[in-house]
N, C-alpha and C positions, 0 to 999 in steps of 0.2 A: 771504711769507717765513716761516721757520720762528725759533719764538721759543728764544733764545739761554739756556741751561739751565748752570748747574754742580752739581757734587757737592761739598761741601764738608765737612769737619770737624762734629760735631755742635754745636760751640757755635754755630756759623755758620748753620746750616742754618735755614731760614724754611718753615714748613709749606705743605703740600699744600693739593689741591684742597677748596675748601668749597660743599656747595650750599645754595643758597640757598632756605629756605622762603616758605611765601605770605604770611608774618607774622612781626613781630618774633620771637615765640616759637617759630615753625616751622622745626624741624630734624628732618625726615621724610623715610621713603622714598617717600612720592609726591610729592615736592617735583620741580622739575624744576631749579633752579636751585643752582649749587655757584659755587668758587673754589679756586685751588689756594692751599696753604700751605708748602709743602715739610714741614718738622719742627723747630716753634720750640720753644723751652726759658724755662722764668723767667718774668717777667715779661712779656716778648714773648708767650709764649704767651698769657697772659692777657690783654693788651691785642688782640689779635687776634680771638680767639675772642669777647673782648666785642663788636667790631666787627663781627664775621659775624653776631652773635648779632642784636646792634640793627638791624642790617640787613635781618634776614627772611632771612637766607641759608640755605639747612637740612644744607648737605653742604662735607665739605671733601676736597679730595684731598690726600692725604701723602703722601709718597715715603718709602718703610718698606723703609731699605736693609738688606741686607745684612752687611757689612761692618762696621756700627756696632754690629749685634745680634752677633754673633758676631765678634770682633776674633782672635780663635785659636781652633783647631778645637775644640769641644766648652766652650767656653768663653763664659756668654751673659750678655747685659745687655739686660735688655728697661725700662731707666730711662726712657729716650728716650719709648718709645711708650705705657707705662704713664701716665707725665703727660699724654699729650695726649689719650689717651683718658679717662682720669678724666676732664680740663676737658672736654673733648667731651660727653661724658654730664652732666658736673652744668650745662652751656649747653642740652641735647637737640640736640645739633647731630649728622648723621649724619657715620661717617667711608668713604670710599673708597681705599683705603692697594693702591699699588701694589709690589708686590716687585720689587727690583733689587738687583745692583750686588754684582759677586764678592768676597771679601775677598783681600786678597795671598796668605794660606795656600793656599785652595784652591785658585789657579790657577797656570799658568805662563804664562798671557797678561799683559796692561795687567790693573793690580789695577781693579777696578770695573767695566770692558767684558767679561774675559778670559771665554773660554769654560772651567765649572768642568771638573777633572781628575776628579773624582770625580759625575755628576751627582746620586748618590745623596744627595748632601750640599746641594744643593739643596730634593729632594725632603724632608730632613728639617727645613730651615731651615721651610720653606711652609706644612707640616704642625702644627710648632711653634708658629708664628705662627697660626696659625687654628685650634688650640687652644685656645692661650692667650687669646685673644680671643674665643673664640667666644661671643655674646650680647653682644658690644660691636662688633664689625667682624663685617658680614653680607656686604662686597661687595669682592671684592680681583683688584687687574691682574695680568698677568704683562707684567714690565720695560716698561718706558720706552721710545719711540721704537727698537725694534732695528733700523730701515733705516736708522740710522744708525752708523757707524764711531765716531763720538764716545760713543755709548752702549752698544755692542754688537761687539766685535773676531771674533765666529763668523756663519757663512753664515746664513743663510735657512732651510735646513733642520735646521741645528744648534740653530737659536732655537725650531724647531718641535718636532724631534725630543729636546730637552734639557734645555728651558725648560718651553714654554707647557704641551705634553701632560702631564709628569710633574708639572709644579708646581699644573695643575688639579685632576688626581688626588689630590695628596696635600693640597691645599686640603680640597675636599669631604672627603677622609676624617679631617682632623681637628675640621670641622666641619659635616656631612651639612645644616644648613641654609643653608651659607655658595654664595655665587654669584660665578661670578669673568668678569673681562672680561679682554678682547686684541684685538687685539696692542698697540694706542696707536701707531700710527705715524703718524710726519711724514708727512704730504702732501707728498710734496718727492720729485723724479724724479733728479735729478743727483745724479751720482757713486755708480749703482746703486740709489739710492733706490726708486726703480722703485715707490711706493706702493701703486699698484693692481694688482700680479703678487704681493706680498708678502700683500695683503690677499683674493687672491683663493685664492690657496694657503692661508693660514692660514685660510679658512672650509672649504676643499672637505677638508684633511686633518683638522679639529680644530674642525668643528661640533661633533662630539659632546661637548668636552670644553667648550667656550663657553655661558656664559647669557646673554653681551649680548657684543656690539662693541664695543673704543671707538676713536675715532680723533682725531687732530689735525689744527685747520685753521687757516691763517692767511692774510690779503690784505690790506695793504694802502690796498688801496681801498676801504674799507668793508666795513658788513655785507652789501653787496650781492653783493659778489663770494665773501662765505666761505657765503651762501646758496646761490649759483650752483653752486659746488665741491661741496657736499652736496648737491643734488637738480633740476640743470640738466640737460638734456638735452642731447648731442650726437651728432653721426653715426654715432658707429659704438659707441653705447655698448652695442649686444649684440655685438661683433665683437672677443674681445682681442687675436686678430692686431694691428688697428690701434690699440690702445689706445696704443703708441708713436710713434704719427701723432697721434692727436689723443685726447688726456687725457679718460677718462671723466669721470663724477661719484661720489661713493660710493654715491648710491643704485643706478646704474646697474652701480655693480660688486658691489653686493651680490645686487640682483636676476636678476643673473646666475649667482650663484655659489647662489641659492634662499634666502640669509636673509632679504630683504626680500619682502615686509611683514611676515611674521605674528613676525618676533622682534626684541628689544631692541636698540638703539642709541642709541650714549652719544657725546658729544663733550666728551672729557675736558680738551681745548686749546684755546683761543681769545683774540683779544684783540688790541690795537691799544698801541702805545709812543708814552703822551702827548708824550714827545720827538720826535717825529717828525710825530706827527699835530696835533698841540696837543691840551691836555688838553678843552676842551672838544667837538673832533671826538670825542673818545675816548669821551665819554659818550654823541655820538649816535650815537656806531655800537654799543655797551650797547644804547642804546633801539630801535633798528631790528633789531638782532639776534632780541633778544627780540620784537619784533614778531611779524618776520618768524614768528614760530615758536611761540608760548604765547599768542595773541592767538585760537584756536578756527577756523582753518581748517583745513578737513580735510583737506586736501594735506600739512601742514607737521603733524601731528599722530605722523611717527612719529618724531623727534629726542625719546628719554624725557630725558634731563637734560644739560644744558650746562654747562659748569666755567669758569669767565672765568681764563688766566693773567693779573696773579698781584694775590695781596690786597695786597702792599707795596713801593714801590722799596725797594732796598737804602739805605746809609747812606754808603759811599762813593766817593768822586770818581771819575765816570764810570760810576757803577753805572747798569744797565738801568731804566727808566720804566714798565715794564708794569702797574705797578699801580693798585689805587682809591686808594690813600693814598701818599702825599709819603713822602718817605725822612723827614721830622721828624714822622710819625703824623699830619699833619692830610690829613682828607679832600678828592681828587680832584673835581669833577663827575662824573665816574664814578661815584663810590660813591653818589653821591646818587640819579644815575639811575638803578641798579640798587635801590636803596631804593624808589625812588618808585614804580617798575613791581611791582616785587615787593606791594605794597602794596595796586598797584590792579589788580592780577591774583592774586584767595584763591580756588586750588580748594576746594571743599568735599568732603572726603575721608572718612568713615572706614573704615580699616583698623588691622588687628592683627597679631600675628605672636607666636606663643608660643616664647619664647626660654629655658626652662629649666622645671624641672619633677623632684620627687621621690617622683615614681607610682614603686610598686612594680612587677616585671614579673609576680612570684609571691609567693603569700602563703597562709595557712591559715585555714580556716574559723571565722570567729568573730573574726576579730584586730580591733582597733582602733586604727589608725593616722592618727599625722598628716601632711597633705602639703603639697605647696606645688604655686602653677603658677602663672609668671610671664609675663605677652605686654608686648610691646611695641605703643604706640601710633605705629604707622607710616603714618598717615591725616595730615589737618590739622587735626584740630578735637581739643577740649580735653575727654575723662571726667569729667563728676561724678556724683552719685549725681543730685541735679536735675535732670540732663537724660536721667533714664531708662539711661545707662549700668550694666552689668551682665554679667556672666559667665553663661553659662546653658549648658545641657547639651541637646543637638541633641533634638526631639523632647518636652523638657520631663523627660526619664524620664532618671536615673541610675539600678545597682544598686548605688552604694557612697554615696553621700548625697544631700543634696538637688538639688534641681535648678539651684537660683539659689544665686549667691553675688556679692549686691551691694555698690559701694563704700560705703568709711564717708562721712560725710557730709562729712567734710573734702577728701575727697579729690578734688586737680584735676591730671588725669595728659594733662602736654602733651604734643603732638607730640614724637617724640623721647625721651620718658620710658619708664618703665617701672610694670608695677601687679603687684606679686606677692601673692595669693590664698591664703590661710592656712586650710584645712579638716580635717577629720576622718572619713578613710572607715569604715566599717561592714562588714567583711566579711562575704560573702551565707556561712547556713549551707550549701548547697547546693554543693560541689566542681562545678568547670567551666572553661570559660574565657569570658571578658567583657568585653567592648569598652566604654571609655568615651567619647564626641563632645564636646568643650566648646571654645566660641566665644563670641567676645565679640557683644554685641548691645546694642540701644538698644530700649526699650521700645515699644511701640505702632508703632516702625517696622523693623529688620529687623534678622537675624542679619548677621557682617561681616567680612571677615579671614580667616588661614588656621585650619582646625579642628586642633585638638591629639588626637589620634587614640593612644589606649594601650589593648594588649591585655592581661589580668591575669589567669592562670592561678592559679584557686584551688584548691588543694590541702588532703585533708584534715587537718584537725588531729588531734594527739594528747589522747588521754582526760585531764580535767582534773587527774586524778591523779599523771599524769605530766610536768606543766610548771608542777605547785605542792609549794612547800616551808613544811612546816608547822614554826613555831617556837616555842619558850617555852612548853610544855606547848601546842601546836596552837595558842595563842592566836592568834597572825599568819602568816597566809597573804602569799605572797609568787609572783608572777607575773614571768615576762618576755617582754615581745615587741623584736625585734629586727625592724634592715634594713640589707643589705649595701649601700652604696653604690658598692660594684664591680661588683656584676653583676644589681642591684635587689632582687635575691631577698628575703625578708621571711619571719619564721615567730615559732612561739611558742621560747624556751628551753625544752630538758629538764633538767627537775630531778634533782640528785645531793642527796640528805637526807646531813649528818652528822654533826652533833650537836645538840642542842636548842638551840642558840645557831644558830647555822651552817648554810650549805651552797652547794652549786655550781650553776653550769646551763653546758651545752654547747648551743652550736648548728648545727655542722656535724657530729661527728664525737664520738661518746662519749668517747675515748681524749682529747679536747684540750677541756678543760677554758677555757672562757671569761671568766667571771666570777664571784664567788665574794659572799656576801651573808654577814651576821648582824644579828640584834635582839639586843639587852644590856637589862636592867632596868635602868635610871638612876636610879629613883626618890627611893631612897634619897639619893642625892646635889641631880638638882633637879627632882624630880616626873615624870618624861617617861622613856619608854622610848625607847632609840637604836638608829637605822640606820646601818649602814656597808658599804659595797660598794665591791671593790675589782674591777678590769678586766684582763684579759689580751689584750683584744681590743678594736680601734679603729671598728669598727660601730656606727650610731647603734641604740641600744637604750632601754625606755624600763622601768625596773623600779618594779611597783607591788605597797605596801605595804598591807595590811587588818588593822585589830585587829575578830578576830569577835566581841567586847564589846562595844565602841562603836559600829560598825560604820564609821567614819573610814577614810578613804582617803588613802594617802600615795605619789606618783607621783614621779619621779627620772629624767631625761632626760639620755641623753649624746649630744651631738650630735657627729655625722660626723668620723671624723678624732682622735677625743682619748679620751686614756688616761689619764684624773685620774678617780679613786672623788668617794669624799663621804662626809664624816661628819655624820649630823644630828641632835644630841643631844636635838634639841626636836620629836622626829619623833610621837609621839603624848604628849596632856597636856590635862588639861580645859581649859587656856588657852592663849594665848598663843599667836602665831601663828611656824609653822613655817619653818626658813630653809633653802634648801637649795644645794648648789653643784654644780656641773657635774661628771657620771662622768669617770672616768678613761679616754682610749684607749691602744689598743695598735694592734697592726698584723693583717692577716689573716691565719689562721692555715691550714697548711698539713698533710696528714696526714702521717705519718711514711711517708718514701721506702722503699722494698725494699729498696734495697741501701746498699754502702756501712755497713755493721752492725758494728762492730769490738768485738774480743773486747778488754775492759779489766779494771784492776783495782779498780774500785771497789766497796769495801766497806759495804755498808746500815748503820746502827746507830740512836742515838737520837738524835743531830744531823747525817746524812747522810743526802740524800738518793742516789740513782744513778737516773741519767733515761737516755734512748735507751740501749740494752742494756747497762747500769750501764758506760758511756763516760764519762759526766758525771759531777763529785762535786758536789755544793752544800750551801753551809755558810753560814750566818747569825750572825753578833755583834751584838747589841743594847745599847744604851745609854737605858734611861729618864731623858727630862731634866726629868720632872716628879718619880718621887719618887725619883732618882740611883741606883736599881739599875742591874747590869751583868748581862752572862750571856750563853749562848746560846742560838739557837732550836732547839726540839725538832721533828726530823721527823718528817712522814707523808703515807708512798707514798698517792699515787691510781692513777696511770694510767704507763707507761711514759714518760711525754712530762713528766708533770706530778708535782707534791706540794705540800704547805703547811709551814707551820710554825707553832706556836704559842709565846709568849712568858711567860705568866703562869698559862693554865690550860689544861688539855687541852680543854675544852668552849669555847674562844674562840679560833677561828682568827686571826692577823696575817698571814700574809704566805702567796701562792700564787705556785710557781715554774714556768717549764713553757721545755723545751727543744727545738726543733721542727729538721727537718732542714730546710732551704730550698736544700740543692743544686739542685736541678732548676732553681730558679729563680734564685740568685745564686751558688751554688759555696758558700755560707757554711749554720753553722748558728746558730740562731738561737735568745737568750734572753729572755723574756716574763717578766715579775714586776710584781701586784699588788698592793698592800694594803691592809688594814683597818685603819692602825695609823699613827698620827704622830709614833711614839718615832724615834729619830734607833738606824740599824743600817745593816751593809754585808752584802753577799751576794758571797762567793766560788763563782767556778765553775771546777773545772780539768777539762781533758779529759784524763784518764789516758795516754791512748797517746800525745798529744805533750809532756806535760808544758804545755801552755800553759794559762794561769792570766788570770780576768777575773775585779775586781770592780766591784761599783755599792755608790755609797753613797748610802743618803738623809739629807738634814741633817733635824733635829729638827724637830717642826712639818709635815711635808709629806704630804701622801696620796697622792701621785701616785705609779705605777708607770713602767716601763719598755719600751722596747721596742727592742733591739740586734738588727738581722736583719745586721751582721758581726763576729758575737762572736768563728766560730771557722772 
């Protein structure tokens, strides 16, 4: 029989499948053992996943609808799945999250079965979702039992042609490492169900799009018979004419349609209704199941993981039995049984799998950057530095750093966990291109996992005269190295000198102005000469400071994403140790479009600027709320895009403005503003030919700039 499924409301909803690892702590992709949970919330979550956790269970399947995530077009809430992944990852539990289930917007079918109106809006849901999760969710279904009416109101070919094809595609392409299974169908032939034509069609049109099978079985009579069903033999099981005579086996319909043996299959349903069976049959058909199947004979070696429906009865009157645990949380014989085998069945596994990484793709000779490279422990067994665990580079030979990069000694990264890897490459002086190999490995016994394979095209740098800005009579040299985290790229800044306080560096584009630096003499005040750098641009950058006197080194890191300077008054001083705060981001900047040029009236003076072909006017009022002056800021032109302003003296920049056109890319243009300065001022910008008018204000105390890409 096929086990009895609703869709419900999110507070309702009781999470998906869990697999089960070899060990309390085992929540791995080689685990073979799961559970389904549907998608619990609260406290439920957490008492669940505590129980899959202490169980050895390593996987769980969720049902990641839909309709919950998107409740109106273009409108998303990923609350739901966001919590259960978090608990998922801080248990190391893996997750299998199948997509389903239309929302009433998109369709004019049954909301949840309907077939979508738009399929395109599927393929962005899927896409979405395995984005956004990507390094948390590696393996995802398309829909829920479709040979059924209850789950599915479109044909056969609509689910192939609308669903699975496009929803695999746009999987993989939100997450090139992510692997998706299908179709999940009932075993069940009435009323069209027809199992084995459904499943024989979705391999022969939509192998290519498939990394694994999965299917549903259910009997009754034990695990003998849900064994039978997956890999019995019968008369005519190469003959599909007669398959409606006499009911293949899956293995028999697989190996006919060429996926069996050499590819993945999953049995993502199973299980017994201790109501029916009594609960302690329930647990020995657990035990015989898994037998049957993870016990190391070679027949039964190609089922990779099985999902028991379900971790919990429901709570009220009449609710379904399916589960290890009672509707009042105490545990079934089931759960025990499935503890107990899990227990005394621990593959010894190690595997890896490198899940994120901030290698550059291109970079300049001589740069020195820091990276990251994170794997996942998807083996069974537990990383420490003790037992010879280590990161190592194929062949022992890296050209950007060392070879080894071992854990600290604290470090014990279980199954299910994650180890992110904190280094410093070296770029070769030698322009080329260079392949780096690193894999995890265990000492004195072997490399292990999948290799993290990055190509890095070094290009050369420019002469150091022109990516350093010498300040305060040449005293301090000032460097920048940058990295695009949009498209990896990486280089040195070119230096703009201009004034013996001050100056700029660009890095794509001379004409657009990035970031803008100065040293100030502080002594006077409290011994210590000050840095201050303000940002136009939201790229991790890393600006380092030299006094050629002392020869002290002072280094300033903006990481990824943020548009906040820094001001560091204690930046060189014979004592006293240095504080420094995170740069300022902005956004990436775009070169100034061709067209679209408009003849305006903006007039230059000494407190106006005129940016893109004097369209723009921009004007700055300042207010010192340290010593109560008022006033305005004085402009000066840089670049057509760009200007600064200064506040109190011509040799000390405050504030850098720059107006970029981003039609191509949003129809809007866009305003950028950094600064060096924590005085509390506002920044008007009107665009002459429509008269429209935007200000920013900053409050007193603040360094952070801006970044408006729909100013105008």
């Amino acid at each position: 029989m096929h086990c009895p499924r609703q869709i419900v409301p999110p507070f309702l909803v009781c999470a998906l499948a869990l697999l089960v690892p070899a060990s309390p702590a085992m929540a791995v992709e080689a685990s073979p053992y799961g559970v389904n949970i549907h998608a619990p919330q609260g406290e439920e979550l957490t008492f669940l996943l505590d129980q899959v956790k202490a169980a050895g269970i390593g996987w769980v399947r969720i049902d990641f609808v839909w309709s919950f995530v998107e409740p109106a077009q273009d409108v998303f809430d990923w609350s739901i799945y966001d919590a259960i992944v978090a608990a998922a990852q801080a248990r190391g539990i893996e997750i299998y999250a199948t997509l389903a289930y239309t929302p009433a917007w998109a369709t004019h079918g049954p909301e949840l079965t309907g077939v979508p109106d738009d399929p395109q809006r599927w393929v962005d849901f899927c896409y979405r979702a395995a984005q956004r999760y990507s390094g948390k969710i590696r393996f995802w279904g398309m829909w829920n039992e479709p040979n059924l009416a209850q789950f599915w109101s479109g044909s056969r070919q609509q689910y192939l042609d609308l669903i699975l094809k496009p929803g695999a595609d746009a999987v993989h392409a939100g997450n090139p490492a992510a692997l998706v299974g299908g179709p999940e169908l009932a075993h069940l032939i009435s009323g069209g169900a027809d199992w084995y034509y459904w499943l024989q069609d979705t391999v022969d049109q939509a192998s290519d799009k498939l990394d694994f099978v999965t299917h549903h079985v259910y009997d009754n009579n034990g695990n003998g018979d849900v064994t039978d069903k997956l890999t019995g033999s019968t008369l005519f099981g190469n003959r599909p004419d007669f398959w409606g005579t006499v009911a293949p086996s899956v293995r028999e319909v697989l190996k006919y349609t060429g996926w069996y043996p050499a590819r993945p299959i999953w049995l993502t349903e199973t299980g017994w209704e201790s109501g029916r069976v009594g609960e302690d049959r329930q647990a020995a058909y657990f035990t015989g199941l898994l037998t049957d199947w993870y016990t190391g004979r070679s027949d039964r070696s190609w089922l990779a993981k099985t999902f028991f429906y379900e971790i919990k009865d429901g709570t009220a009157p009449g609710s379904s039995t399916w589960g290890i645990l009672r509707g009042d949380r105490s545990a079934k014989p089931a759960y025990d049984a499935y503890r107990t085998f899990i227990a005394q069945h621990q593959p010894t596994v190690d595997d890896a799998l490198p899940v994120a990484d901030t290698f550059p793709g291109a970079v300049e000779t001589g740069q020195s950057l820091d990276v990251t490279l994170t794997f996942k422990n998807t083996g069974t067994t537990t990383w420490t530095a003790a037992a010879g665990y280590t990161l190592g580079a194929d062949n022992d030979t890296d050209p950007f750093t060392d070879p080894r990069h071992p854990l600290a000694p604290t470090d014990a990264i279980a199954p299910g966990q994650q180890k992110t890897f904190k280094f410093t490459l070296q770029v070769p002086q030698v322009p080329g291109v260079y392949t780096v190999h690193w894999r995890m490995l265990r000492e004195g016994m072997a490399r292990f996992g999948t290799t993290f394979v990055k190509q890095i095209t070094v290009n050369a740098a420019p002469p150091p005269s022109a990516r350093a800005l010498a300040l305060l009579a040449k005293r301090f040299t000032v460097a920048v190295s940058w990295r695009d985290q949009r498209n990896a790229r990486a280089g040195y800044g070119r230096a703009v000198p201009s004034t013996d306080q001050t100056g700029f560096f660009w890095f794509f584009d001379p004409s657009n102005i990035e970031l803008v630096v100065k040293v100030l003499d502080g002594r006077p005040v409290n011994g210590a000469f000050w840095v201050f750098y303000g940002a136009l641009s939201d790229v991790e950058y890393w600006v380092t400071v030299t006094d050629g006197v002392t020869g002290k080194v002072r280094q300033y890191h903006n990481a990824p994403g943020n548009i906040c300077g820094s001001a560091d008054t204690l930046a060189f001083r014979d004592s006293g140790a240095a504080t420094t705060d995170t740069a300022e981001d902005a956004f990436a900047l775009f070169p100034l479009a061709d067209g679209d040029k408009a003849v305006s009236g903006c007039v230059e003076d000494s407190q106006t600027l005129c940016l893109l072909d004097h369209r723009y006017r921009v004007s700055v009022a300042w207010h010192d709320q340290h010593g109560g002056g008022t006033g305005k800021g004085f402009a000066v032109p840089r670049t057509d895009q760009s200007g600064t302003f200064w506040f109190f003296d011509p040799r000390n920049v405050e504030l850098v403005v720059k107006v970029l056109d981003g039609t191509l890319v949003n129809g809007k243009k866009w305003v950028f503003y950094g600064a060096l300065s924590d005085v509390e001022y506002t920044i008007t910008v009107v665009d002459t030919v429509t008269g429209a008018r935007k200000q920013y204000h900053n409050p007193p105390g603040n360094i952070c700039g801006k970044a408006d890409t729909a100013a105008f």
